[in-house]
SEZAKOL-410352 format. One record per residue (C-alpha): residue number from 1; residue in one letter; chain; x, y, z. Coordinates in nm, 3 decimals, decimal comma. Example, Ala and Ser with C-alpha at 12.3 -4.5 7.8 and 13.67 -1.06 7.14 Angstrom:
% SEZAKOL-410352
+-----+---------+--------+---------+---------+---------+
: num : residuo : cadena :    east :   north :      up :
+-----+---------+--------+---------+---------+---------+
:   1 :       a :      A :   1,230 :  -0,450 :   0,780 :
:   2 :       s :      A :   1,367 :  -0,106 :   0,714 :
+-----+---------+--------+---------+---------+---------+
END
This chain:
% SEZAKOL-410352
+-----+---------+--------+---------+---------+---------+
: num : residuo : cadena :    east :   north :      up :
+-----+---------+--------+---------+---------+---------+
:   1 :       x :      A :   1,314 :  -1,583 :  -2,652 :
:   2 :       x :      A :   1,055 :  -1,601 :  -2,932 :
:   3 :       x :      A :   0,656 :  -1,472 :  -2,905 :
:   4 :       x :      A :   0,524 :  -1,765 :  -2,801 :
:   5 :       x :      A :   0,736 :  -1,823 :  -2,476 :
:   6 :       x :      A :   0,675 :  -1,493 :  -2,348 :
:   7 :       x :      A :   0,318 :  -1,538 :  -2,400 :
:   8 :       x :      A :   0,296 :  -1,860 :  -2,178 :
:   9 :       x :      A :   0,498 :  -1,631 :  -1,942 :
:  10 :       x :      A :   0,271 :  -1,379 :  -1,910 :
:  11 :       x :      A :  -0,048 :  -1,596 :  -1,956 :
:  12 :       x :      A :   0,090 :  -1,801 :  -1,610 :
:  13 :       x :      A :   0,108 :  -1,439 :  -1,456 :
:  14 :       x :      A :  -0,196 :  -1,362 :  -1,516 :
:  15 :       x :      A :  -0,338 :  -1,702 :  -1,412 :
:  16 :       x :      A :  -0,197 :  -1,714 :  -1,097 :
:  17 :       x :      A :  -0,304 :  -1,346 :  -1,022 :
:  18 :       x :      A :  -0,685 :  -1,454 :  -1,094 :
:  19 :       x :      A :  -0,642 :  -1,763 :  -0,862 :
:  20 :       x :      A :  -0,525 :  -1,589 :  -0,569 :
:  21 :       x :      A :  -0,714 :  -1,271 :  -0,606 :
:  22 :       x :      A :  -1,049 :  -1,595 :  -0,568 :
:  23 :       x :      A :  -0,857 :  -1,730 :  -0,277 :
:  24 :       x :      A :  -0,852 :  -1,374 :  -0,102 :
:  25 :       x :      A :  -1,241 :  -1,322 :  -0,171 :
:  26 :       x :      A :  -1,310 :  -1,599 :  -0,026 :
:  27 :       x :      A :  -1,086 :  -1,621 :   0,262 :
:  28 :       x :      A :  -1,196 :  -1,251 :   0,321 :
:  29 :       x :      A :  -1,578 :  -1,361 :   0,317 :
:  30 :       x :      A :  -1,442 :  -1,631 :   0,569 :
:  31 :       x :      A :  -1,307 :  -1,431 :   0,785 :
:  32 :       x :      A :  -1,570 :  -1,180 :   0,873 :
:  33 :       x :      A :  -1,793 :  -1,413 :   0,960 :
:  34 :       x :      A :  -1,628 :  -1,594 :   1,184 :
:  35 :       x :      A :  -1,536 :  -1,311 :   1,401 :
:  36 :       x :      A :  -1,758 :  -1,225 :   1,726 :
:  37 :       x :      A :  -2,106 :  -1,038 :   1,698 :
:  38 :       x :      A :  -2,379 :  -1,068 :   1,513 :
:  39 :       x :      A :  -2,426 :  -0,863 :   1,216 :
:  40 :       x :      A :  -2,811 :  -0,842 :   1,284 :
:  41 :       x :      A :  -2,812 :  -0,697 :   1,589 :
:  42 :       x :      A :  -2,516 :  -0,436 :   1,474 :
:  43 :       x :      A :  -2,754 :  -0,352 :   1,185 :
:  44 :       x :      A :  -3,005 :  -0,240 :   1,449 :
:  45 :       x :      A :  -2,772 :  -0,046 :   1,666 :
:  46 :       x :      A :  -2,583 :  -0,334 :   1,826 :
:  47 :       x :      A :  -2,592 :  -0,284 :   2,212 :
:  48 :       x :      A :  -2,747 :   0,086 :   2,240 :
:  49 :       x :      A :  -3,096 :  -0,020 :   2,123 :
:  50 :       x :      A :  -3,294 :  -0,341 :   2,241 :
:  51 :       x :      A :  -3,450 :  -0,519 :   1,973 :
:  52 :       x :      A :  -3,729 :  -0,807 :   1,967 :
:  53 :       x :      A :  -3,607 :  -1,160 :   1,858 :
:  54 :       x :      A :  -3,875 :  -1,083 :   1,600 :
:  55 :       x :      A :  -3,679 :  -0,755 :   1,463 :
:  56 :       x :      A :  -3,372 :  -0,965 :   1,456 :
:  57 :       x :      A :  -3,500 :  -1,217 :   1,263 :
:  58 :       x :      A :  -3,634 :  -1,008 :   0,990 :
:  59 :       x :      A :  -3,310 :  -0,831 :   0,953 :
:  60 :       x :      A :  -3,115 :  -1,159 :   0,880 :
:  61 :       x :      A :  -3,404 :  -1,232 :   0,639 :
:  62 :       x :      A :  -3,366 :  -0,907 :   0,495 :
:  63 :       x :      A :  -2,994 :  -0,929 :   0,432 :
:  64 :       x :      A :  -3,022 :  -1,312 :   0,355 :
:  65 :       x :      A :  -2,808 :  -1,390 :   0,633 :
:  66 :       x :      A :  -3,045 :  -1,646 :   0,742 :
:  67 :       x :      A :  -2,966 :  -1,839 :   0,403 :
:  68 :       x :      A :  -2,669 :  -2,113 :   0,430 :
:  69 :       x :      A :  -2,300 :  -2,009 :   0,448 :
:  70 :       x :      A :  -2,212 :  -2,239 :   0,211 :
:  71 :       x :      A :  -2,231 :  -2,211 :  -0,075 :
:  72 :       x :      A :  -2,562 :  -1,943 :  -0,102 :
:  73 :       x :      A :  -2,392 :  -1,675 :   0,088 :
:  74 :       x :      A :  -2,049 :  -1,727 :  -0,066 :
:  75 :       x :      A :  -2,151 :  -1,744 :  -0,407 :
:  76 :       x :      A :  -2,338 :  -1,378 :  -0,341 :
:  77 :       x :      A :  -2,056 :  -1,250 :  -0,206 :
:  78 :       x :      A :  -1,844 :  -1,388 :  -0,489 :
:  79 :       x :      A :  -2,101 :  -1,273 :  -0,828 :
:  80 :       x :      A :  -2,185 :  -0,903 :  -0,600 :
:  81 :       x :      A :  -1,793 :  -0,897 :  -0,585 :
:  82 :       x :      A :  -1,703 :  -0,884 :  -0,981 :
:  83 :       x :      A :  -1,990 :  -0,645 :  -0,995 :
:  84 :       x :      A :  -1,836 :  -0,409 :  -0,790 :
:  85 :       x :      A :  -2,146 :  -0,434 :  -0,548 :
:  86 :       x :      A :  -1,946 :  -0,472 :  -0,195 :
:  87 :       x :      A :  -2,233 :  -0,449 :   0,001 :
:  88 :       x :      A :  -2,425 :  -0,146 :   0,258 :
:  89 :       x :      A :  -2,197 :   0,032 :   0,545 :
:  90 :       x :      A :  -2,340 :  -0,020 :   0,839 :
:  91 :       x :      A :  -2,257 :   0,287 :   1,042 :
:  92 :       x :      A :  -2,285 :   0,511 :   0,732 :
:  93 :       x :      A :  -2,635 :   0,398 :   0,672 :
:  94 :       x :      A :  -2,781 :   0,364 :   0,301 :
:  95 :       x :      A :  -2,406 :   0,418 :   0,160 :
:  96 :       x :      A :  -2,248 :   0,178 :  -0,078 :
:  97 :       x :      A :  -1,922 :   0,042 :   0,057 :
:  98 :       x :      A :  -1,763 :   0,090 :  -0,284 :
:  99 :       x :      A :  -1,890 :   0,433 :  -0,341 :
: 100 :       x :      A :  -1,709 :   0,508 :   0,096 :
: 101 :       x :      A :  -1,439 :   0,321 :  -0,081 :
: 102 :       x :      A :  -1,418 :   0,549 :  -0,399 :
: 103 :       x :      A :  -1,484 :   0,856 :  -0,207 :
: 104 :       x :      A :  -1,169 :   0,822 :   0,040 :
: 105 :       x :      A :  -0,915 :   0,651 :  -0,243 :
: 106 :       x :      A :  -0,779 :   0,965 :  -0,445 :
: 107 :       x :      A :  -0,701 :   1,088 :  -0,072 :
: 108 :       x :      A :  -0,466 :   0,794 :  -0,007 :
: 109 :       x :      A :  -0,312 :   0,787 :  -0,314 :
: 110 :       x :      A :  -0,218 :   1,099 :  -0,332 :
: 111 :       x :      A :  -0,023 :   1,047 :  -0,060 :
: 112 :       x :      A :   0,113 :   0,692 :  -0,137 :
: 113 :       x :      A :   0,218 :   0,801 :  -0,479 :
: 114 :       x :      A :   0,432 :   1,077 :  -0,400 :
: 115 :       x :      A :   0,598 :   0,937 :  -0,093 :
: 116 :       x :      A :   0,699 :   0,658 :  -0,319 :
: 117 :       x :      A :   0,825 :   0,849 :  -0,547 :
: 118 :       x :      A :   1,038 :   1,072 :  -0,309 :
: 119 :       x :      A :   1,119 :   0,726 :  -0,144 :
: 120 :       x :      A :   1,241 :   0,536 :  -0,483 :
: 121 :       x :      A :   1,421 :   0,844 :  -0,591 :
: 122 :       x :      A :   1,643 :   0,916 :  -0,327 :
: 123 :       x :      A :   1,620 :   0,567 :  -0,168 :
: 124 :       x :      A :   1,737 :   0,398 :  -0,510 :
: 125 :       x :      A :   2,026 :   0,661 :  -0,618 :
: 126 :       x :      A :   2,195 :   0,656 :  -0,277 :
: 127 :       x :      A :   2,198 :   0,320 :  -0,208 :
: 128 :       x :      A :   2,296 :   0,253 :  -0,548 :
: 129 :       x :      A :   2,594 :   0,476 :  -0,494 :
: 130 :       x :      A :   2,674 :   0,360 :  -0,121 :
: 131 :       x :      A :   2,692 :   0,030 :  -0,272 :
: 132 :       x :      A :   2,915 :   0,149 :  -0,544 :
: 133 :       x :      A :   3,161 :   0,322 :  -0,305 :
: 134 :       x :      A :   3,135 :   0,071 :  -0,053 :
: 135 :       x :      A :   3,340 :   0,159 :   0,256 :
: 136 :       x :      A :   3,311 :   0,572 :   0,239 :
: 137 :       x :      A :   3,184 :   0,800 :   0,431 :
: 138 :       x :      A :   2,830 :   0,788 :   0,245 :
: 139 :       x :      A :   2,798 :   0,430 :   0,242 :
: 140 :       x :      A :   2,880 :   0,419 :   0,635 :
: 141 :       x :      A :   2,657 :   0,740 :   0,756 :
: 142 :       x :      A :   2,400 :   0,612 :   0,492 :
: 143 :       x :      A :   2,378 :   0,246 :   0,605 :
: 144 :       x :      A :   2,376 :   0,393 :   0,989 :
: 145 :       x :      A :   2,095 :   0,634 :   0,892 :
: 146 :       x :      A :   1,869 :   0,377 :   0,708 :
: 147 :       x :      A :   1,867 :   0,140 :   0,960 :
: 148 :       x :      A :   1,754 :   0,404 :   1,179 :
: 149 :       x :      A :   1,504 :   0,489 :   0,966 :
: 150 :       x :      A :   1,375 :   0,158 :   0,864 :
: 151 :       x :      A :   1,339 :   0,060 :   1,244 :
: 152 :       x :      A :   1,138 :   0,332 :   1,340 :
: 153 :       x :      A :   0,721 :   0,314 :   1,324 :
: 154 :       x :      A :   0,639 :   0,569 :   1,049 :
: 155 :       x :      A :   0,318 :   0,676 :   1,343 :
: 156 :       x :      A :   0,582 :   0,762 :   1,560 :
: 157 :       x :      A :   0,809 :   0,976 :   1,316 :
: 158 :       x :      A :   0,452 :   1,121 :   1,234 :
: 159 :       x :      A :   0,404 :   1,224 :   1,576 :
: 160 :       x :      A :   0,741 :   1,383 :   1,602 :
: 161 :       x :      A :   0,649 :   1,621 :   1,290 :
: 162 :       x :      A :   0,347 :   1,695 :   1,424 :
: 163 :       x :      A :   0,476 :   1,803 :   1,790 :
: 164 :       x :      A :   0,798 :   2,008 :   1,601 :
: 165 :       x :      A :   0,656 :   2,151 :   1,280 :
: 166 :       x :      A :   0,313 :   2,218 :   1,390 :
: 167 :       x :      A :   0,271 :   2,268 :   1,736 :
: 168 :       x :      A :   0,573 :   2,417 :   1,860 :
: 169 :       x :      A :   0,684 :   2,632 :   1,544 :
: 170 :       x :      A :   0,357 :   2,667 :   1,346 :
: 171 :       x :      A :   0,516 :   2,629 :   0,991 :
: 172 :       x :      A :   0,293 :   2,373 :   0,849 :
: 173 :       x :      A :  -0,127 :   2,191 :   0,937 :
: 174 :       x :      A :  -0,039 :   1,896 :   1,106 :
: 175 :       x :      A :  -0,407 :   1,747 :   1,058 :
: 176 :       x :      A :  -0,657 :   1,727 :   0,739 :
: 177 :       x :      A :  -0,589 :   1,775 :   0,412 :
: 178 :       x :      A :  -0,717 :   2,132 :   0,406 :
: 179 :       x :      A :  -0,800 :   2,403 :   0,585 :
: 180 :       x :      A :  -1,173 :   2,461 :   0,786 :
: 181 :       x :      A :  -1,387 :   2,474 :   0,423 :
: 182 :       x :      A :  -1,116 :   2,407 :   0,178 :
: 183 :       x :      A :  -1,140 :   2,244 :  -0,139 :
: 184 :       x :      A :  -0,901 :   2,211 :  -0,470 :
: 185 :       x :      A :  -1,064 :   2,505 :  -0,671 :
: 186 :       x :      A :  -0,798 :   2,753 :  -0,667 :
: 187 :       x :      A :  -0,407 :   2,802 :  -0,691 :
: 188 :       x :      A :  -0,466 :   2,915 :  -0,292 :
: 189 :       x :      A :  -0,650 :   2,601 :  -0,218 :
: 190 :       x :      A :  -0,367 :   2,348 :  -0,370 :
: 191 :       x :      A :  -0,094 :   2,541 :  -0,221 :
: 192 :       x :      A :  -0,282 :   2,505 :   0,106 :
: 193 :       x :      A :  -0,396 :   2,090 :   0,019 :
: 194 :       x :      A :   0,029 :   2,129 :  -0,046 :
: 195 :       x :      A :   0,138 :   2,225 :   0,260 :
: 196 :       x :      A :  -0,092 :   1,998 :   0,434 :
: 197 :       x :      A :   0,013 :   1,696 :   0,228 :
: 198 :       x :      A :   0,383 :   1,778 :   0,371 :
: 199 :       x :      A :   0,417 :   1,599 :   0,730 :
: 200 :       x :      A :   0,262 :   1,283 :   0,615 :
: 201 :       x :      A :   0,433 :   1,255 :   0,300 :
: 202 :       x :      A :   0,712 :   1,296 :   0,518 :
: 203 :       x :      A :   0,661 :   1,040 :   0,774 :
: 204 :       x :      A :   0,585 :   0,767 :   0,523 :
: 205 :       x :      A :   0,886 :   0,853 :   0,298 :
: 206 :       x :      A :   1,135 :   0,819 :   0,546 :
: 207 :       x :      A :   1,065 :   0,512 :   0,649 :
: 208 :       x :      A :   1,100 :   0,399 :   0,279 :
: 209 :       x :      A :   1,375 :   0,569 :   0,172 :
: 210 :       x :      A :   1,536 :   0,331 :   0,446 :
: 211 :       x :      A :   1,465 :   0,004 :   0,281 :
: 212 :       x :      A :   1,550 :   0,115 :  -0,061 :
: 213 :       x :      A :   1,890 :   0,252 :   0,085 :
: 214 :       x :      A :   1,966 :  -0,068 :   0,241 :
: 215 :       x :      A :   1,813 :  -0,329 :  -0,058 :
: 216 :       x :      A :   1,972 :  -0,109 :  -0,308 :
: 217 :       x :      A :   2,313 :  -0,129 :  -0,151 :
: 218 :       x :      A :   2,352 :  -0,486 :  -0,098 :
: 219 :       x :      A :   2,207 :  -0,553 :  -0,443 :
: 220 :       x :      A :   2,471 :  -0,294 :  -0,568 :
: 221 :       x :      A :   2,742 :  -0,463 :  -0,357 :
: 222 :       x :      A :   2,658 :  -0,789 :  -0,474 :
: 223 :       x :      A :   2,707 :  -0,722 :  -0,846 :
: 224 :       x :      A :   3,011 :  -0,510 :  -0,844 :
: 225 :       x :      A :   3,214 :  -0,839 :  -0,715 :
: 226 :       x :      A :   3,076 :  -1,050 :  -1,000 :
: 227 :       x :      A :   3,299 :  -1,208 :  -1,275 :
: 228 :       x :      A :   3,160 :  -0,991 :  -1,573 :
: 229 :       x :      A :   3,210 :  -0,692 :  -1,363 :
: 230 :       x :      A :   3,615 :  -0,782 :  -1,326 :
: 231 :       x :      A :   3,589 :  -0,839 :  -1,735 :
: 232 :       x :      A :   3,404 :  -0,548 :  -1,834 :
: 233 :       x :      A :   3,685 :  -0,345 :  -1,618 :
: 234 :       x :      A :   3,975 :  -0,579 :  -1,789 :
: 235 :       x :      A :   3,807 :  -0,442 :  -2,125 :
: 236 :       x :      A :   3,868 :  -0,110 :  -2,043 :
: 237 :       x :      A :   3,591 :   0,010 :  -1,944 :
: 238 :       x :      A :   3,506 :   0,356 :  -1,698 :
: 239 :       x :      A :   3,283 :   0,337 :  -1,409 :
: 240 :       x :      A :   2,993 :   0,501 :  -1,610 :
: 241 :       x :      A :   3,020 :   0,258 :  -1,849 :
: 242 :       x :      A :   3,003 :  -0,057 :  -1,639 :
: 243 :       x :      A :   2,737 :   0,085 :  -1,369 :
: 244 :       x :      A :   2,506 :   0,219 :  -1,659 :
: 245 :       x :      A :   2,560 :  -0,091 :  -1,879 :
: 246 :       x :      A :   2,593 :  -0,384 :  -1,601 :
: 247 :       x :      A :   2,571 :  -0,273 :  -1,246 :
: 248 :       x :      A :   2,274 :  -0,093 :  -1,255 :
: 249 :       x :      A :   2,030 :  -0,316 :  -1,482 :
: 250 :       x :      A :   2,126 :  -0,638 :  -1,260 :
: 251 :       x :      A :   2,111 :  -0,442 :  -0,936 :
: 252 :       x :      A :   1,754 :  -0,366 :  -0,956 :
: 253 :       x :      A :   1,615 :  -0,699 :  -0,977 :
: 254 :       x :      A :   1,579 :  -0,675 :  -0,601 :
: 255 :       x :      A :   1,522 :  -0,340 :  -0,563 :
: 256 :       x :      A :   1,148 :  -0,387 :  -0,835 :
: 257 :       x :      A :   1,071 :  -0,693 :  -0,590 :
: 258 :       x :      A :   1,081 :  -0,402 :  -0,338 :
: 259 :       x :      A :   0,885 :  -0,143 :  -0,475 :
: 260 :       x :      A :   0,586 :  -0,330 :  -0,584 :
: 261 :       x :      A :   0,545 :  -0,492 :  -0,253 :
: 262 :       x :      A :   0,561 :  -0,137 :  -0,088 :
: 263 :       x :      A :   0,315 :  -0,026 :  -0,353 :
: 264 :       x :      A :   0,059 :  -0,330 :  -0,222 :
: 265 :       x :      A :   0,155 :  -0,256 :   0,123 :
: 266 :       x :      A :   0,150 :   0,098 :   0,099 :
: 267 :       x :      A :  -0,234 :   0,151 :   0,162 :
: 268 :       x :      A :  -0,228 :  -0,036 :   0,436 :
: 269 :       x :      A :   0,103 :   0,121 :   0,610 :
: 270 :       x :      A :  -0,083 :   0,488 :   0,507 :
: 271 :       x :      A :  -0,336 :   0,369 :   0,786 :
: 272 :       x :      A :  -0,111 :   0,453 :   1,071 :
: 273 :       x :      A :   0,009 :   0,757 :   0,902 :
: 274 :       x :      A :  -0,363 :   0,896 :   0,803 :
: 275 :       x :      A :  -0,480 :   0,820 :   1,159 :
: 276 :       x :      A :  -0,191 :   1,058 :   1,322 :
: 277 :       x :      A :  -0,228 :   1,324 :   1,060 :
: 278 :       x :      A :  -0,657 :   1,279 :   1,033 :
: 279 :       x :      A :  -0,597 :   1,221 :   0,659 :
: 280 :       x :      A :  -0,889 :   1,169 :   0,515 :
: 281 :       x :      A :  -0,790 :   0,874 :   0,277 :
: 282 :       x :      A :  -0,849 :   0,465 :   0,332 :
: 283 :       x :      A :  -0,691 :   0,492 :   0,645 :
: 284 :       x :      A :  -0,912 :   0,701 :   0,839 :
: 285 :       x :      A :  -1,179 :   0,522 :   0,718 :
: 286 :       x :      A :  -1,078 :   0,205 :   0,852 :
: 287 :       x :      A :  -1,049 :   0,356 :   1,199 :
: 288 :       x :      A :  -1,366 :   0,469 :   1,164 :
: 289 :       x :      A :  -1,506 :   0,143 :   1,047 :
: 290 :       x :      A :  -1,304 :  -0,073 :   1,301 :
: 291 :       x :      A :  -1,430 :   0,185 :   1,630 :
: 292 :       x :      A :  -1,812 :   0,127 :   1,482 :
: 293 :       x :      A :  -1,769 :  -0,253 :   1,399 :
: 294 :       x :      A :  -1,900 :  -0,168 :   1,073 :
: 295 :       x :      A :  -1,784 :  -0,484 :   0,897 :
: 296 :       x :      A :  -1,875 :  -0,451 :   0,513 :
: 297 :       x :      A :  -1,682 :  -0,153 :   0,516 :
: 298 :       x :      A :  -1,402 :  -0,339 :   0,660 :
: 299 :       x :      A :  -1,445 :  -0,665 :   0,441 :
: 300 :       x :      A :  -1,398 :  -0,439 :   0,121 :
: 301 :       x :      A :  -1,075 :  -0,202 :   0,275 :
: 302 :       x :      A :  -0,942 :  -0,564 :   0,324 :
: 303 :       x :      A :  -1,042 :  -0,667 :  -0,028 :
: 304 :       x :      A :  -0,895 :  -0,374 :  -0,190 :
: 305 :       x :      A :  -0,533 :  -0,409 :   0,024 :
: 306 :       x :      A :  -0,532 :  -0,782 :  -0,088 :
: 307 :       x :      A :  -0,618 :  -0,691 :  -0,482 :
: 308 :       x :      A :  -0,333 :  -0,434 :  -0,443 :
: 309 :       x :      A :  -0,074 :  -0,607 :  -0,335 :
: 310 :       x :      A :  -0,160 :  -0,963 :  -0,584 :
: 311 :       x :      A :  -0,141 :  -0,686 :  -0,877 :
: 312 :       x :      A :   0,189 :  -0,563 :  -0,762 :
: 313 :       x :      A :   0,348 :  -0,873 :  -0,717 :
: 314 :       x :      A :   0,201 :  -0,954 :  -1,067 :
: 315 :       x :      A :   0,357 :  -0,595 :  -1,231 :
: 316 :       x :      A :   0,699 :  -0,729 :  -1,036 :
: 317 :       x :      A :   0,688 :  -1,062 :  -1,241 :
: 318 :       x :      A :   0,631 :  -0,925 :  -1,545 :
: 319 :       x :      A :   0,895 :  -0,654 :  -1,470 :
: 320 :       x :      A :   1,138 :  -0,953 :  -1,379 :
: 321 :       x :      A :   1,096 :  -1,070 :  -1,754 :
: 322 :       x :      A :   1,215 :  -0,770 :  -1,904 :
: 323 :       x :      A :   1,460 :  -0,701 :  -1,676 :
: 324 :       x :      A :   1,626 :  -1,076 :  -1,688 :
: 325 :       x :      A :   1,516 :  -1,251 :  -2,015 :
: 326 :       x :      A :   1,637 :  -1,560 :  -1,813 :
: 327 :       x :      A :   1,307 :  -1,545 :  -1,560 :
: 328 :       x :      A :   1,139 :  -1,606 :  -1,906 :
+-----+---------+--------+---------+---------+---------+
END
């Protein structure tokens, strides 16, 4: 395909991506202020401090909440928004949301990016080969396994590290991400953020490796009854050749669809995990925000899952077109 189509290609990507990352803005400015409460009165302690219609007043004026919805406030939101400005946190008072934001992110991805990894990894190459060998004892243990896996809430497996590895043999923290005073400044310290990083990584990767087992398998299974798999084997060619040079290429088509919506999703299935191991990352933070109705802080966690997961289905387009010249 010459320069020019691929360029349209990408160029509709990219539009798209920019039209729906506006449509979640705005339905995200929507939909916290529709929801119960007045943000006035939470600005002034909500219910635990009595406050003068006066006092109210001046607060809304203050945070030009007294202007119209529409269009003052949105377009606010909407220019504050591209300038990174996501507004003041209510219960951590004088903060910037996207500096809370900033602060707790590395945390989470940390931990998101190497239980991916792990995940794709091991996910990828055995249900690759289950699918390969369909009908052995791998692909039928495997399969069994995965589902097992994939059905079960990665807060609950968390809770069953916790209770073995931590409480009743001691062999590794199951809360924090260091010990009492620690910080990354020594070999000691990352060995100790290490073994702290363990459980969780844990909990999150197995419910992962799960769906890549079973997506990766029936992709694999799929293409190994094709008609230029039964001709590349009439050529003469061994099963390294044909799963390195045909089965393996077309069989991931499915599986990149997979991995970049876990990598949107990700921060926000972390949230379960980080509450159960107290990791401080964008999941505790939301707990904290959601048990102190501290909704800026809450509008931009929501803002940053939507952003994440419109740029990975964007990096799974664009993926597509390399991997199939066809999508093109």
């Amino acid at each position: 395909m010459n320069g020019g189509g691929t360029s349209r290609h990408i160029g509709r990507i990219l539009i798209r991506a920019i039209v729906t990352l506006l449509m979640v803005a705005i339905l995200n400015f929507i939909l916290f202020r529709v929801i119960p409460g007045d943000p006035a009165k939470l600005l002034l302690g909500g219910g635990r401090v009595s406050a003068t219609a006066e006092q109210i007043e001046a607060q809304r004026q203050n945070w030009g909440l007294d202007r119209p919805l529409l269009p003052d406030q949105l377009v606010d939101y909407l220019s504050a928004t591209v300038r990174g400005d996501l507004g003041y946190s209510f219960k951590f008072r004088g903060r910037h949301v996207a500096d809370l934001i900033l602060e707790r992110l590395p945390a989470t991805i940390v931990l998101v990016a190497v239980a991916q990894l792990i995940a794709i990894v091991v996910g990828v190459m055995l249900g690759m080969y289950a699918g390969w060998r369909r009908g052995g004892a791998l692909d039928n243990g495997g399969t069994v396994a995965s589902l097992l896996l994939f059905s079960t809430p990665s807060f609950w497996v968390g809770m069953i590290l916790v209770v073995v590895f931590s409480t009743k043999f001691g062999w590794l923290p199951g809360y924090g991400a260091y010990s009492p005073g620690g910080t990354i400044s020594s070999i000691d310290s990352i060995l100790d953020h290490l073994r702290h990083l363990a459980l969780p990584v844990t909990a999150l990767a197995l419910g992962l490796i799960g769906q890549y087992v079973l997506v990766a398998r029936a992709a694999m299974s799929d293409v190994v009854t094709e008609d230029y798999m039964v001709t590349a084997r009439a050529k003469g060619l061994t099963n390294r050749q044909m799963l390195m040079r045909h089965a393996f290429r077309n069989a991931m088509l499915p599986v990149v669809t997979l991995i970049a919506l876990n990598l949107g999703y990700a921060v926000a299935g972390a949230i379960t995990v980080e509450a159960v191991f107290a990791w401080p990352g964008i999941g505790g933070l939301t707990v904290e925000a959601l048990n102190a109705r501290d909704y800026p802080v809450l509008q931009g966690v929501f803002l940053l899952l939507g952003a994440s997961i419109v740029v990975s289905n964007m990096t799974a387009d664009l993926a597509y077109g390399l991997l199939d010249p066809r999508v093109r």
